[in-house]
N, C-alpha and C positions, 0 to 999 in steps of 0.2 A: 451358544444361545441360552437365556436363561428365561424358563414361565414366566409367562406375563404377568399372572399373580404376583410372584415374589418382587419383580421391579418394579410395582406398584406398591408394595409396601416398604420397598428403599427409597421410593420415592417420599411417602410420607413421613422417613424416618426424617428425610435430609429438610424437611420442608420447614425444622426448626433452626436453622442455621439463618442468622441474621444476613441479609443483604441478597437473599436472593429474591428474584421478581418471578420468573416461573421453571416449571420444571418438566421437560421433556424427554419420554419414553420410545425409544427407537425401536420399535416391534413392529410385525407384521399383523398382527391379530390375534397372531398365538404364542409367540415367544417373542424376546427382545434382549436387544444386542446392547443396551448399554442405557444411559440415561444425559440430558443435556441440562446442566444448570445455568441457568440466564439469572448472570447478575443483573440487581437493580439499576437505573439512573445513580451516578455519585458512589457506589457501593464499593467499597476497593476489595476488587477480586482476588488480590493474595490472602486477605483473610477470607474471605469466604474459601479458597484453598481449603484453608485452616481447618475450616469448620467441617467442612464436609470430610474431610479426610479424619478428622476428630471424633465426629457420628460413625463413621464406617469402620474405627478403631475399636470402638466400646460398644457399640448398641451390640451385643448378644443375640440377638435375635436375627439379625443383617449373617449372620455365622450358619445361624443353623439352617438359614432360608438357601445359604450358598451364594448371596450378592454383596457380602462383606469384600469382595475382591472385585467387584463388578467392574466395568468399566465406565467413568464419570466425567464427561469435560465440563470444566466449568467456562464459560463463553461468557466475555465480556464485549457488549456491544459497541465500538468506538463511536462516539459523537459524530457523524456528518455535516458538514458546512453542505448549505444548497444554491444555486447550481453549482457544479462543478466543471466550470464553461472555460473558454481561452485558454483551456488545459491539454496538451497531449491530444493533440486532433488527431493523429495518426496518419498523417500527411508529411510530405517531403519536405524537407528545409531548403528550398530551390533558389532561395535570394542569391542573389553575383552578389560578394564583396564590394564590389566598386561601385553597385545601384544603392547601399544602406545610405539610411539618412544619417546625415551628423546633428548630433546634439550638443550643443554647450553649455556652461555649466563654471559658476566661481566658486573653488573651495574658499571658504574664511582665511586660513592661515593664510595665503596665496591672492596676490595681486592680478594674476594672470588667468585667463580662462583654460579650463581645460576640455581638450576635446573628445567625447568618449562616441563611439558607432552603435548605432541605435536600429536593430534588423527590421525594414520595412513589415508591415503587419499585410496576410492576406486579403486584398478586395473584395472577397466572398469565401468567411471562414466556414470552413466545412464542419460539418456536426461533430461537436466536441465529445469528445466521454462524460459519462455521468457516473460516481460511485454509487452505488444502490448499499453496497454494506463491507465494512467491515468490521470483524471481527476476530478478537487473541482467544483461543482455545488452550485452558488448561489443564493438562491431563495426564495418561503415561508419554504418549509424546506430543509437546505443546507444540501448536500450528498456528498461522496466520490463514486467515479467510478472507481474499477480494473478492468483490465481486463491481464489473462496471457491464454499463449498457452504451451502445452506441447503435442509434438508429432505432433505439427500441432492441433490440437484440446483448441481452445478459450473458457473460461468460464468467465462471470462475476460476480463478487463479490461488494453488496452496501453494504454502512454503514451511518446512518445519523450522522451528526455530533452536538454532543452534548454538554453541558458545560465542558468535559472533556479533549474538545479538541480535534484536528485535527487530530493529528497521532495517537491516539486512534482508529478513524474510519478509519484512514490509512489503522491500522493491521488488523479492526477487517474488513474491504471489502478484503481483500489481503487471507487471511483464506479463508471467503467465495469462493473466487474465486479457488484458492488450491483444497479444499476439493472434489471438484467434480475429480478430478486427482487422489487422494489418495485413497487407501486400505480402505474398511468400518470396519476400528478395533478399531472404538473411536470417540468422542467429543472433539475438537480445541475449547477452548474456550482463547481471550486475556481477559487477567489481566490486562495488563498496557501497555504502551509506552509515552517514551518521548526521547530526547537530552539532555547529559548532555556533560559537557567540562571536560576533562582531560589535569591535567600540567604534561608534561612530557621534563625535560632539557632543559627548557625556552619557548619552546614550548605548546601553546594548541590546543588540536586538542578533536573537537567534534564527540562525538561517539553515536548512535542511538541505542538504547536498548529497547526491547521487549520480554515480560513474557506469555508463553500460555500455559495455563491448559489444557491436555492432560490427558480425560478421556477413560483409556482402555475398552474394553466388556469384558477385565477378571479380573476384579473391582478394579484393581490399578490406582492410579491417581499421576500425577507429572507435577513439575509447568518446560517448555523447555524456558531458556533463548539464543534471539539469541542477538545478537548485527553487527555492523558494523560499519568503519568509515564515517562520512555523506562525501559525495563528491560529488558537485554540488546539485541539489536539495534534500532540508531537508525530504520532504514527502516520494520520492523515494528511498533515504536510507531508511527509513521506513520501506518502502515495501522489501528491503534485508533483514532487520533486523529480518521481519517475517518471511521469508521464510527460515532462517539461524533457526529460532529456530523450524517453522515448521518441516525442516529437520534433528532435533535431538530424533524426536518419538523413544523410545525404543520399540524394537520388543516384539509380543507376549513373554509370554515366553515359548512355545514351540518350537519358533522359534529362540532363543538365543542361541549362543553356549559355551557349555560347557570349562569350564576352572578347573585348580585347584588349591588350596588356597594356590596359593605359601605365602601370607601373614605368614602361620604359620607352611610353610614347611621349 
């Protein structure tokens, strides 16, 4: 911990570094553990990085206070789309195969229709998640910050972020955050995420896809792929991406409903 004096005047030291919006003091009243810099709207948080770690290198004074070494995240606030509805309800994927609707559909190149399965949507969809925030934390070790509500009731989910990259810690704090929401019938674990680009009729449009091993307590296991189109921030489709595959859990199976094999009726 270091007096709240001195990270009050680290704070003023840093308060010249272009693109920061404001800057917050993690203390209790009398001492403080560190300092939070919130980048501006549009401000790209590597250089303010820069900056800050540039003031902390030279200012002379930051040395003799003893917060030349402080502890500094600089917190970039990601853009939110609102609502964040028909996403990751946190409910079972309960449709029979056999009850989906078909939809058809003419590619251009192709004379013939094609037919693709289109998963009946539920008749009374249950309270969706809302993201309330997130946030990339850059510092000694850089993190991800979700945070969603469901029902009113906010949970957050960390993730650090590793050589694997960003939207890895996207899904895997976006989970975290989820699971306190969800049914105790299993282990969310991600496998993967990333953005890949899709050509479709001149057109490319990038799609965000995420893989989460879903370990049942009735010792089935299965990898739930969600995906979405990215629109507007990349990390934030992300965070859809998970919640889309979050929301494909298959029900115990006592709680499945019975079908019958039309396949071989």
């Amino acid at each position: 911990m270091v007096p709240l004096t001195a990270m009050r005047q680290l704070a003023e030291a840093l308060s010249i570094v272009p693109g920061i919006a404001t800057i917050e003091i993690l203390d209790d009243g009398e001492s403080a553990a560190g300092v939070r810099v919130i980048c501006a709207p549009g401000a790209d948080p590597t250089m303010v990085s820069l900056g800050v770690r540039r003031v902390m290198a030279t200012d002379p004074t930051l040395d003799v206070l003893g917060v030349a070494r402080a502890a500094v995240d600089v917190v970039e606030d990601v853009p939110v789309r609102a609502p964040l509805a028909l996403v990751g309800s946190g409910e079972y994927s309960n449709a029979d195969p056999f009850e989906q609707a078909s939809t058809r559909f003419r590619h251009p190149s192709q004379g013939a229709f094609v037919t693709s399965l289109v998963e009946l949507a539920h008749t009374e969809r249950p309270i969706p998640f809302e993201l309330l925030r997130l946030e990339v934390v850059r510092g000694r070790q850089s993190r991800v910050d979700v945070v969603l509500s469901r029902g009113g009731t906010p949970t957050t989910g960390q993730a650090l972020v590793t050589a694997e990259g960003v939207a890895l810690a996207v899904a895997t704090a976006t989970v975290k955050a989820a699971t306190a929401h969800l049914e105790r019938d299993g282990d969310l674990f991600v496998v993967a995420a990333g953005v890949s680009t899709l050509g479709a009729l001149d057109e490319n449009v990038e799609v965000a896809t995420v893989a989460v091993r879903f370990s049942s307590v009735d010792g089935t296991s299965s990898v739930l792929i969600g995906s979405t189109q990215v629109v507007g921030d990349v990390r934030e489709s992300v965070v859809r991406a998970t919640l889309d595959a979050v929301n494909r859990r298959p029900a115990p199976r006592d709680q499945q409903p019975a079908h019958n094999d039309r396949m071989n009726g």
